[in-house]
N, C-alpha and C positions, 0 to 999 in steps of 0.2 A: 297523356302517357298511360300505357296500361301498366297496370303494377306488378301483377304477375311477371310479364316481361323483360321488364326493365329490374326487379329481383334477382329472374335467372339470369342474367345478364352481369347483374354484381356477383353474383357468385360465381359465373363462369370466368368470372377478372380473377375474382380472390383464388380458384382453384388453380387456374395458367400462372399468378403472379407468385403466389406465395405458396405452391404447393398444399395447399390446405390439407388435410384430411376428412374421409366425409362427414365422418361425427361432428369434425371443427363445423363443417358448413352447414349442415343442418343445424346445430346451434345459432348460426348467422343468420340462417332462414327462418328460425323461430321467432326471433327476436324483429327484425323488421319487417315480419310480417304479422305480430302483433302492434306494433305502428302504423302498421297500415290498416288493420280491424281498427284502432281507434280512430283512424284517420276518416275512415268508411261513413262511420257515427254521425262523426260533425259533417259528412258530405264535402271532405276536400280532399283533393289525390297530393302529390307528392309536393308539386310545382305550388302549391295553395298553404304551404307548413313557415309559418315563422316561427321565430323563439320564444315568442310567447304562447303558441298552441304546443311545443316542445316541452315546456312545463306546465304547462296545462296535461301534458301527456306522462311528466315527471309525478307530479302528485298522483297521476290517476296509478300510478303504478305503488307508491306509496299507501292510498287508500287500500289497494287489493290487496297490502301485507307482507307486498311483496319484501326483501332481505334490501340493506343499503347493499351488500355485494353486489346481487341482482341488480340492484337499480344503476348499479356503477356500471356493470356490465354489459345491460340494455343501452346505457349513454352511448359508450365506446362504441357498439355495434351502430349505431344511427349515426355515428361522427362518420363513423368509416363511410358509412354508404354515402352519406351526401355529399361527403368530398368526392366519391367518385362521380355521381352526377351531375357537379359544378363540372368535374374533369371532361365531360364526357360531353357536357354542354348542353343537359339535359335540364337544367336548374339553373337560373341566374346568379342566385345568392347560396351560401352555404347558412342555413337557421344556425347550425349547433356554436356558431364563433362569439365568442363571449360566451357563453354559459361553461361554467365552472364543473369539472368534476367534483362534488362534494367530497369529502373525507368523511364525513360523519353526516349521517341523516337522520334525523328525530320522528318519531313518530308522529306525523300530523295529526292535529284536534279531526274530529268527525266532520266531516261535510255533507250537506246536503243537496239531492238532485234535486233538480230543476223540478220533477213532479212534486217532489215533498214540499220544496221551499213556496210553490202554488199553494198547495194544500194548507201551509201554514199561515199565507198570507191573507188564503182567504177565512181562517177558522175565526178572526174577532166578528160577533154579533153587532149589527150595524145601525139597531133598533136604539142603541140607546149610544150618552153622550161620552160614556167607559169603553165601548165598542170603539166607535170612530177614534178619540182617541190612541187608543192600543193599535187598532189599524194603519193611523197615521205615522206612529212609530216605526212599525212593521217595516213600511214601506221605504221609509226614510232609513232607515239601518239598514237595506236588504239593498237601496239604490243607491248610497252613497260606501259604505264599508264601514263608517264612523264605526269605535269602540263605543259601545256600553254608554262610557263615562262621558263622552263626548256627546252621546246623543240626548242621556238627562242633563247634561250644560246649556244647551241651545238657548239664547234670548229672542224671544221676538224680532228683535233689533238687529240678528244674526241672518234673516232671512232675506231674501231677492226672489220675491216671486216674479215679480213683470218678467227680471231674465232668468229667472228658474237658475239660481244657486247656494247656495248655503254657505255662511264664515263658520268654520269651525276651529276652533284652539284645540290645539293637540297638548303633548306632553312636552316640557321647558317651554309653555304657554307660548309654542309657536302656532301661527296660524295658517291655515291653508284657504281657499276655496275649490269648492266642490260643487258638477253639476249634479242637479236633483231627477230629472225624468220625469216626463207628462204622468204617470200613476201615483209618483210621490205626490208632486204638486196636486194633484187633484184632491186626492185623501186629503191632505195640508190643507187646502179650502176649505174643505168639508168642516172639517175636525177647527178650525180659525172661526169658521161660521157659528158655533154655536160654544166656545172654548168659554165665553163670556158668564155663562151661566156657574163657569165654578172661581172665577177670578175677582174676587171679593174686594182683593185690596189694590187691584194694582199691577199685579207680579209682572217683574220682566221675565219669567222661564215663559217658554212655548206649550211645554206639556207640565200640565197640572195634573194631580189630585182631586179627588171628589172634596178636598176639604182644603182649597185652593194653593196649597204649599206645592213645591217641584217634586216632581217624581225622583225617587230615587233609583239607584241604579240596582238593589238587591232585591227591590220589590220590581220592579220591569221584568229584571231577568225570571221573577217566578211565577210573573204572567205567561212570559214567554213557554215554558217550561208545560205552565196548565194547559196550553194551548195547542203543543208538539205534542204533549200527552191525550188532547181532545178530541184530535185529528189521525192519534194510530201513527206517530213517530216514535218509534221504541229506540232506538238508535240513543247515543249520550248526548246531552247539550252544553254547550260551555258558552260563556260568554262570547266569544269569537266566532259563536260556529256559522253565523250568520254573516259577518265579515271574511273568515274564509270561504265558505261560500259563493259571495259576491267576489273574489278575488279568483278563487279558482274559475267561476262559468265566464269574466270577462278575457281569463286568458285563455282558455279555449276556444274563445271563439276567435280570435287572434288579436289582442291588446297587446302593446308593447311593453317591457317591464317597467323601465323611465316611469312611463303614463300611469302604470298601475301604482308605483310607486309615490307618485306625486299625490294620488288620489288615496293612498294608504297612510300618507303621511309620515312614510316611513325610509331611511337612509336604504338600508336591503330589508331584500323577500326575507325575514327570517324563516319565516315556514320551508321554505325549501334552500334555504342557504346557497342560491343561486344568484348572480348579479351580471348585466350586461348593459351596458352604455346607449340608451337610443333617445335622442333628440323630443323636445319636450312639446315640439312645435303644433303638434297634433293633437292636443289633450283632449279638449271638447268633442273635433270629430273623432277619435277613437271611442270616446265614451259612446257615445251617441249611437256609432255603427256598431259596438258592441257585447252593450250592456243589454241584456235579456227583456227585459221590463223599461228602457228607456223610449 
């Protein structure tokens, strides 16, 4: 379907149905057809939009600063229009059903694109056993979402390489599994391969110190930190920024929220205080099809 098209089309509805005014509808026309610039982006037209490329689209307008008004605003306008698309028979599904108009929106932590979060991943030096390491980290936070704390917890004992997935305890020491991606695991060899040289005593953690004790999670985050700074990421870091991150580019590509949810370890999205009900049956192949790096 062309988008132009099928635009004047919604608006020549709203203008015969409801009288619009043209202010009002330029207004409508701004708004989903900045949905359709970002829709451009990811290379899908209208009929290709689920609800989780919709919050994928919700954050992206939250990053640009945009007001929660605005953002309530631009929702309504995209409800309206896909309802009329389903009406019209131009779209199977309506994306916006289940997603929440927020009341209150928080300013999301800083996110990183996809060129940056490259750029970071590839900044550890891979000459030494501190490098691999860090890199193995990287990779392992950036392909599964784990918090921080979660990722200096790992035991050896926690890993599933043959099927590439990771046991992780979350907070009220529940536990999830999570898949890893052919880049993680690979790093994970590497960095397994040669981990021996600082593990002195034994340790069941996965990621050591050069003085064989667990890494911690204040000293990771300020590698991290040296790293984003090494590489020319001026932008803010927070602990999370690399879990949302991974949160935000799997639901743009189109993850459902369920799946993300199960892999975030989390009851709801708080970041976007958005929640919708989708079947859990798909976890792995959603991951898989749409995790950047898997």
């Amino acid at each position: 379907m062309k988008a132009g098209g099928v635009i004047d089309r919604y608006l020549s509805f709203l203008s015969a149905e409801r009288g619009l005014s043209s202010h009002t509808l330029d207004g409508y026309r701004r708004d989903v057809e900045d949905l359709e610039g970002y829709l451009r982006v990811l290379d899908l037209d209208f009929e290709g939009v689920t609800s989780g490329v919709l919050v994928g689209y919700l954050m992206n307008l939250a990053g640009r600063g945009l007001s929660p008004a605005t953002i309530r605003r631009r929702l309504s306008a995209v409800r309206g229009f896909f309802g009329f698309l389903v009406e019209m028979g131009l779209v199977e599904a309506d994306p916006t059903e289940g997603l929440d108009n927020p009341r209150i929106w928080k300013r999301l932590p800083h996110v990183l694109s996809l060129e940056e979060v490259e750029r970071l991943l590839e900044a550890p030096p891979l000459q030494s056993l501190r490098g691999l390491r860090d890199k193995a980290m990287l990779e392992v936070l950036y392909a599964t979402g784990v918090r921080v704390s979660e990722l200096v917890s790992i035991r050896l004992v926690d890993l599933d390489l043959e099927r590439g997935f990771l046991r992780v305890k979350g907070k009220g020491r529940k536990e999830r599994v999570v898949p890893l991606g052919e880049e993680a695991l690979k790093w994970l060899e590497r960095y397994l391969a040669v981990r021996s040289k600082w593990d002195r005593k034994g340790s069941p953690h996965l990621f050591l110190t050069n003085r064989g004790g667990p890494m911690t999670r204040q000293r990771f985050w300020q590698l991290v930190k040296d790293y984003a700074r090494r590489v020319g990421i001026t932008k803010g870091i927070s602990p999370h920024t690399l879990r949302h991150s991974f949160a935000t580019h799997i639901l743009e590509r189109g993850a459902d929220l369920r799946s993300l949810q199960e892999l975030l370890g989390h009851a709801d999205l708080s970041t976007t205080q958005i929640y919708t009900h989708v079947a859990r049956a798909h976890l792995e192949k959603v991951y898989k099809k749409s995790h950047p790096r898997a």
